[in-house]
N, C-alpha and C positions, 0 to 999 in steps of 0.2 A: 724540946719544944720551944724556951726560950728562942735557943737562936735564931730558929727555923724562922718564927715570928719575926725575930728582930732584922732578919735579911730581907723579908719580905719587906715588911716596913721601911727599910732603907730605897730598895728599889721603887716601891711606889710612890716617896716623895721624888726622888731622883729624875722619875717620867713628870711628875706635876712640875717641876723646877722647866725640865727643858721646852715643856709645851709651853708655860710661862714663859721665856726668854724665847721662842719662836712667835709666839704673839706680841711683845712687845718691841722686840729688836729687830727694825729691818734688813730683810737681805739676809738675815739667818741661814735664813733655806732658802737656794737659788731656785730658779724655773728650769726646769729640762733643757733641755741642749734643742733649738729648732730644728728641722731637718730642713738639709741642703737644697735650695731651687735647682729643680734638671737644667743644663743649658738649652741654649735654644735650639732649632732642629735648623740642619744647616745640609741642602739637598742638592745637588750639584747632576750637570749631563756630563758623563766622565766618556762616554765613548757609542756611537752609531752604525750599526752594521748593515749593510742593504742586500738582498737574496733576492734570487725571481721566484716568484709563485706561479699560479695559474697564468697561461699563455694564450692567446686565440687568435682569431684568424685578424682581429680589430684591437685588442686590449693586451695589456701586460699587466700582472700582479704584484709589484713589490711590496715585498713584505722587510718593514723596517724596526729593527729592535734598536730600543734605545736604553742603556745600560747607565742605571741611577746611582749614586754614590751618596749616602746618607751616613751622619754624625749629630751628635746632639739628640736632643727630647723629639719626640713625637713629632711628623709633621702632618698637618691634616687636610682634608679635600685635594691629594693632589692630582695633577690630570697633566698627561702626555697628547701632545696634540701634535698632527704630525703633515703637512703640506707638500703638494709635489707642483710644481712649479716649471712651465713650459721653458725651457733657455733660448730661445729663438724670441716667443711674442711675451713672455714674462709675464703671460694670464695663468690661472690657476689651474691647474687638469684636476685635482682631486684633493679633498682635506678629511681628514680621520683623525677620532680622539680614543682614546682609553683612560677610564676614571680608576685611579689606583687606591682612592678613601686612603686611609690611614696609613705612615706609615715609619717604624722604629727600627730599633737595631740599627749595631755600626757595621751595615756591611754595603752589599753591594744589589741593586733589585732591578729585573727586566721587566723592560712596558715593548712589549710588541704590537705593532699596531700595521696596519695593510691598507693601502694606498694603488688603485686602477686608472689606468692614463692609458691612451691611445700607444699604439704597440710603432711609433714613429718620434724620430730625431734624437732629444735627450730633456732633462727636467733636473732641478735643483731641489732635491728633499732640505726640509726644514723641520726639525723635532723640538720642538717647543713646550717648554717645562713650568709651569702653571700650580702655586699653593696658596689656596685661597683665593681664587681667581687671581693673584698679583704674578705676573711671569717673571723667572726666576733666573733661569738659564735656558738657554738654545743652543743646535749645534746647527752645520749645516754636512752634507754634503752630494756630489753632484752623479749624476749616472747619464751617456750617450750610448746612441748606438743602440736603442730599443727597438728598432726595427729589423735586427739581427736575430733576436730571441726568435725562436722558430717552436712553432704551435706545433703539439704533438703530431697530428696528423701527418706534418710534412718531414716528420725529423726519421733522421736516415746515417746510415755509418758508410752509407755507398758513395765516392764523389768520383771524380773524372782526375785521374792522377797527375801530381802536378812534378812534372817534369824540369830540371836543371835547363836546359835546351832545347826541347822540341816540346813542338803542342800535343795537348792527349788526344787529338786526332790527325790519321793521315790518311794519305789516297795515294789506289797504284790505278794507270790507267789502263782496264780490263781489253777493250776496241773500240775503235776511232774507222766509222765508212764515209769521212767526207763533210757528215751533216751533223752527227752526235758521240758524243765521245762517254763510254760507258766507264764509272769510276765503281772502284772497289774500298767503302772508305770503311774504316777501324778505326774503334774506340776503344781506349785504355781504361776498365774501371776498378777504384779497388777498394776492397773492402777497410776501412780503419777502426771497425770496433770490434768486441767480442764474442757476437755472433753472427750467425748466416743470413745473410738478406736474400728475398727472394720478393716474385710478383713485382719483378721493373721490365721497363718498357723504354725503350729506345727509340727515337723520333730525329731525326736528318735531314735535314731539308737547304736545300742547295741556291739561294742566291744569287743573281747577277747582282756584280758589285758594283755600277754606278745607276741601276734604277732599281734595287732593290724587290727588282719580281721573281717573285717562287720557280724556279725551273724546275724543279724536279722535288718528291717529298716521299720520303720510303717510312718504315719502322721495323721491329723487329725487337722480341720476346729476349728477358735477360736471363739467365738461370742463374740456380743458387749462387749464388760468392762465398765461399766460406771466408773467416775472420783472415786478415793478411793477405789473401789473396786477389790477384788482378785479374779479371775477364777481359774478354778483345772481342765483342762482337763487329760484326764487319755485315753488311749490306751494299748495296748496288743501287745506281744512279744512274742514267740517261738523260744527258742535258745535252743544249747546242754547242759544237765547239766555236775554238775562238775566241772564247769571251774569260772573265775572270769571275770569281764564284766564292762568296763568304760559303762554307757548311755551320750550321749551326745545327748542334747538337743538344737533343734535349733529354733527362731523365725523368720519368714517370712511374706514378706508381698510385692506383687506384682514382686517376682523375689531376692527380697534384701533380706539379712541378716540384723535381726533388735538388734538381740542381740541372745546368747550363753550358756549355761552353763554345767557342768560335774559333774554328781556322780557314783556310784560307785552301782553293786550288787554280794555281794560273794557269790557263789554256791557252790565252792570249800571247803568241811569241814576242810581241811590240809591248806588251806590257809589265811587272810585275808588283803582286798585290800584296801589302801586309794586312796581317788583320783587322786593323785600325785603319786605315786610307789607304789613298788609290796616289799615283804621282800625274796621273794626267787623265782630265775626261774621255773618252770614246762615243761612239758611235752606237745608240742599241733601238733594236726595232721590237716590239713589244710583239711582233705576229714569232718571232723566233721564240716565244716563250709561252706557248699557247700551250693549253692542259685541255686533256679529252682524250675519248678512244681513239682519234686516230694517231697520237701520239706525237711529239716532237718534229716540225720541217722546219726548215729552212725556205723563204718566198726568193723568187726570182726577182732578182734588185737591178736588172736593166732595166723591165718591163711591166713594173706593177699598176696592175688593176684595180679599183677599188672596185670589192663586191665583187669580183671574180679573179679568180686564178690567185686568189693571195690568202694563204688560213688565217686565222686568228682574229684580228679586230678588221675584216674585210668591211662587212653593214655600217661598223661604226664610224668608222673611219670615212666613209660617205656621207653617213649625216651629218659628223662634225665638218666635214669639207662643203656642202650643202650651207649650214648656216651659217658658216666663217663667207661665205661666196655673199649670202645674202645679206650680212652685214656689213663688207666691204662696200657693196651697191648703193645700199642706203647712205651711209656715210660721207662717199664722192658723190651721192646726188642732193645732200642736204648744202 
């Protein structure tokens, strides 16, 4: 019991000793170790991707993700703000934000943000990188060609095949009695997506090529196309001969225009026509191009009558001759 004692004794002066010499002696006993300051948050625009969203008949929706690159402590309040920008008049078409609050981790974070601008020309996106309201980083980049985007309604796998050397349309000529020359023309259409199109509408309409009036105008029903494959619809025309004839061909489907195209049929021996222009003007009388039941003549060009013996703009052609007479009068007698 001694010892017992006497070790106790030992050890309780032993603690009185060191509390002693930690009260008197400074710096005995140090302070804890402070913990580390985080670094600062350091938020960078590492990269900008652009997609089309919604489409319509007037607008386009891009939708533009901007892909944030964070290091450091916390960053706080930050906000992606994102601009599209006319490239032609450099006025603003639309400006969009998303508020991202808070944000950590060294990694990598999306701010998606959608941006609506007139469905015409092109626009310069600007993604603009805001912490603390102070801007930080921007990126830019630019999109043309929005008037391409094509609104659900009108989108179609069916086009007018585009040929190495020949146009997707041609003409054979059916009969020819002197006054009208009946053409047999065919279009090329083909299918380029993965499935069947159906409910198109075919629409031809024939052209004189230096005054641009309608001679003749047919249509005709498409049936299915299945995927990869080409249709040849072909219709019939009745126009004056003689003359040279843009065909404009047009694809329909429920009211829309689906797609277009232009060639050419020269009737004209003295002439011949490409698609794009003519090598020399001609001669065209507008009564040769007259529409109505009684159908396509030709007028008697020794001896025309106005207002009789002549189809077509006969009446009118009086009264503009009438007031031209009557203006000349006035004129010489002022």
């Amino acid at each position: 019991m001694r010892t017992d004692a006497l070790l106790a004794g030992v050890a309780i002066v032993a603690l009185l000793a060191m509390v002693a010499i930690a009260a008197l002696v400074p710096g005995f006993v140090s302070d804890p170790t402070p913990e580390r300051d985080a670094p600062p948050a350091r938020l960078d625009v590492s990269e900008t991707t652009l997609a089309v969203g919604e489409v319509t008949g007037e607008t386009a929706t891009l939708d533009v993700t901007t892909y944030l690159s964070h290091r450091g402590g916390p960053a706080d309040n930050v906000t992606v703000v994102v601009r599209a920008t006319d490239a032609d008049s450099g006025l603003v078409a639309d400006t969009a934000r998303t508020d991202l609050g808070s944000v950590d981790g060294e990694t990598e974070h999306e701010a998606p943000v959608s941006v609506t601008v007139p469905r015409e020309g092109g626009y310069e996106i600007s993604a603009l990188l805001y912490v603390d309201g102070q801007r930080v980083d921007a990126a830019r980049a630019s999109v043309s060609g929005v008037s391409a985007l094509t609104p659900p309604y009108a989108e179609t796998s069916v086009a007018f095949h585009r040929f190495a050397a020949q146009p997707a349309v041609e003409y054979t000529i059916q009969s020819s009695d002197g006054e009208t020359t009946t053409l047999d023309v065919t279009s090329y259409l083909t299918n380029g997506g993965d499935a069947p199109e159906s409910g198109l509408r075919l629409v031809v309409t024939a052209r004189q090529s230096d005054s641009n009036v309608v001679a003749a105008r047919t249509e005709t029903t498409v049936g299915a196309i299945e995927p990869g494959r080409t249709a040849t619809p072909s219709v019939e025309l009745s126009v004056p001969e003689n003359y040279n004839y843009y065909l404009d061909v047009t694809l329909w489907r429920d009211g829309v225009i689906l797609d277009s195209t232009r060639s050419v049929a020269n009737l004209d021996p003295e002439e011949t026509l490409a698609a794009n222009e003519t090598r020399r003007p001609v001669a065209f009388e507008a009564s040769d191009f007259e529409t109505g039941d009684g159908g396509v003549g030709r007028p008697d060009r020794e001896s025309p009558t106005a207002g009789e013996g002549q189809p077509g703009f006969g009446p009118v052609v009086a009264i503009v001759a009438l007031f031209g007479s009557l203006f000349a009068a006035r004129r010489w007698s002022v």
